[in-house]
N, C-alpha and C positions, 0 to 999 in steps of 0.2 A: 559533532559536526553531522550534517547531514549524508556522509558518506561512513561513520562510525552507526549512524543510527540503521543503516540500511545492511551494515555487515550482523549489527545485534539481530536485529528480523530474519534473517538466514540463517544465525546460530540458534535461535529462539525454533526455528521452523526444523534445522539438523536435529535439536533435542530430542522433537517429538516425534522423530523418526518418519517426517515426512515426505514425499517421495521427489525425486531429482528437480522435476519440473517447477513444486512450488519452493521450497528452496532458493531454484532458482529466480522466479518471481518473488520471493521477497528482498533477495538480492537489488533487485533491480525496480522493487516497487514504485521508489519517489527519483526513478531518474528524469522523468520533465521537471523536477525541480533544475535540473544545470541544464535546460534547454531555454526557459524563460527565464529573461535578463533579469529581473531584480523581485523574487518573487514578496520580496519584505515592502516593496514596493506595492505589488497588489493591494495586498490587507491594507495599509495604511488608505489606499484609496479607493478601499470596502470593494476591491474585484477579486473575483475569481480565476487563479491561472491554469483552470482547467489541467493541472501538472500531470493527471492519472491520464488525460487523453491524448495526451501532447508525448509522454512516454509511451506510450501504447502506439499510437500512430508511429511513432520510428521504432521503434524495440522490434513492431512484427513484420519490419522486415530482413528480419536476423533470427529470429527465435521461433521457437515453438509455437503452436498455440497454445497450448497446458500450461504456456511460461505467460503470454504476455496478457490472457483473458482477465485470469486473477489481477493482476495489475490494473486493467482497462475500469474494472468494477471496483477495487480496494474504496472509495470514497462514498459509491453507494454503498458497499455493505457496513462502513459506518454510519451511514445517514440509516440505514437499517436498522444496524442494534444498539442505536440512540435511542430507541424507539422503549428500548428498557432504562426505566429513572438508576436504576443501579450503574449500568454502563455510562450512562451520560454525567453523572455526578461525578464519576470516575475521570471523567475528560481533563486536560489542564484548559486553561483559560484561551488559551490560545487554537486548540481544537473546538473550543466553544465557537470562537469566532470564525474558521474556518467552515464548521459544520454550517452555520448561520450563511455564509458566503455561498457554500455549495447547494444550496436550495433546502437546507433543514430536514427536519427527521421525516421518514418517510410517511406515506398515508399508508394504510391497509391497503387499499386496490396496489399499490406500486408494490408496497410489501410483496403481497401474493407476487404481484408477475415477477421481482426479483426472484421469489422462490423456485420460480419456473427454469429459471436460466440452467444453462447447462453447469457453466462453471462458479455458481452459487456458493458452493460450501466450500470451493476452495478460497472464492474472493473471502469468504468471511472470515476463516483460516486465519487468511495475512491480515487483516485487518487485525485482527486478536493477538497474533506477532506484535505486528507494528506498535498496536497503545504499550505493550509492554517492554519494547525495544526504546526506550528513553532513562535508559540507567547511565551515571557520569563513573569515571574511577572505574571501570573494570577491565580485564583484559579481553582484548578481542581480537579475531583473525586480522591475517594481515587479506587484503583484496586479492593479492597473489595467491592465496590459497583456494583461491576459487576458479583457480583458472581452467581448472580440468571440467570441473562443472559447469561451467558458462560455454565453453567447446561442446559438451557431450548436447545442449540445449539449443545449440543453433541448425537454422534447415539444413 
C-alpha cells in the first residue's frame, strides 16, 4: 500500500542514520497521494496530480522546513537522476510513465539550477529511499511508531 510504501522510505532513511527532519520527509513524501481523489485515475488519462506539490502545500503548514522541501522536490530529483541510463532502466514501468507525465528527465541548464537549491541532496536522498522502498512480504513499523517523530517535526 501506499502507506507501507511510505513507512519503508522512513525505515530505509532510519538505516542510514539520517537526520530526524528527512526521516521525517520520507515519511510523509507521497502524502498528496490521499489528498487527490483518484490518483490511478490521473495516469490513465496521461495527467499529472502534481501529488509532491499538493503534499507540500498542506504538510508546510504543520512541519518543518527540512521536513517538507525534500518532499516539495522528491519528483524533480527523480526527473534528475533519470538523467543516469543505470537509474532509469532501474525504474518499474509505472515510474516510467509517471516520469514521462511529470515533464521527463531533466535538461542540464534545470539540472544545474536543481544543484543550486538549498535542499538538493536531501530531496535526492528520498528519492533514492523511495525507488528502494517497494519491497512486498517484509515487516515494517507500525505508523504509531512514529509518532514521537512527527511531534518533534512540527512548528
Amino acid at each position: 500500500t501506499m502507506t507501507e510504501h511510505m513507512i519503508q522510505t522512513a525505515m530505509l532513511a532510519e538505516e542510514n542514520h539520517s537526520p530526524e527532519s528527512l526521516i521525517c520527509a520520507c515519511l510523509l513524501h507521497d502524502y498528496g497521494h490521499f489528498i487527490i481523489e483518484d490518483p490511478d485515475d490521473l495516469v490513465k488519462n496521461n495527467k499529472d496530480g502534481n501529488h509532491e506539490s499538493i503534499g507540500y502545500e498542506y504538510l508546510k503548514n504543520f512541519f518543518k522546513k527540512e521536513v517538507v522541501e525534500p518532499i516539495k522536490y522528491h519528483v524533480l530529483a527523480k526527473r534528475y537522476l533519470a538523467r543516469n541510463k543505470k537509474y532509469y532502466n532501474h525504474l518499474s514501468e509505472a515510474s516510467k510513465v509517471s516520469l514521462k507525465l511529470q515533464g521527463g528527465i531533466l535538461s542540464n541548464k534545470e539540472s544545474k539550477d536543481f544543484e543550486k537549491m538549498p535542499y538538493f541532496k536531501n530531496a535526492i536522498k528520498l528519492r533514492k529511499f523511495d525507488e528502494l522502498a517497494k519491497k512486498t512480504n517484509i515487516k515494517i513499523k507500525s505508523i504509531n511508531d512514529y509518532k514521537d517523530l512527527l511531534n518533534s517535526q512540527l512548528l
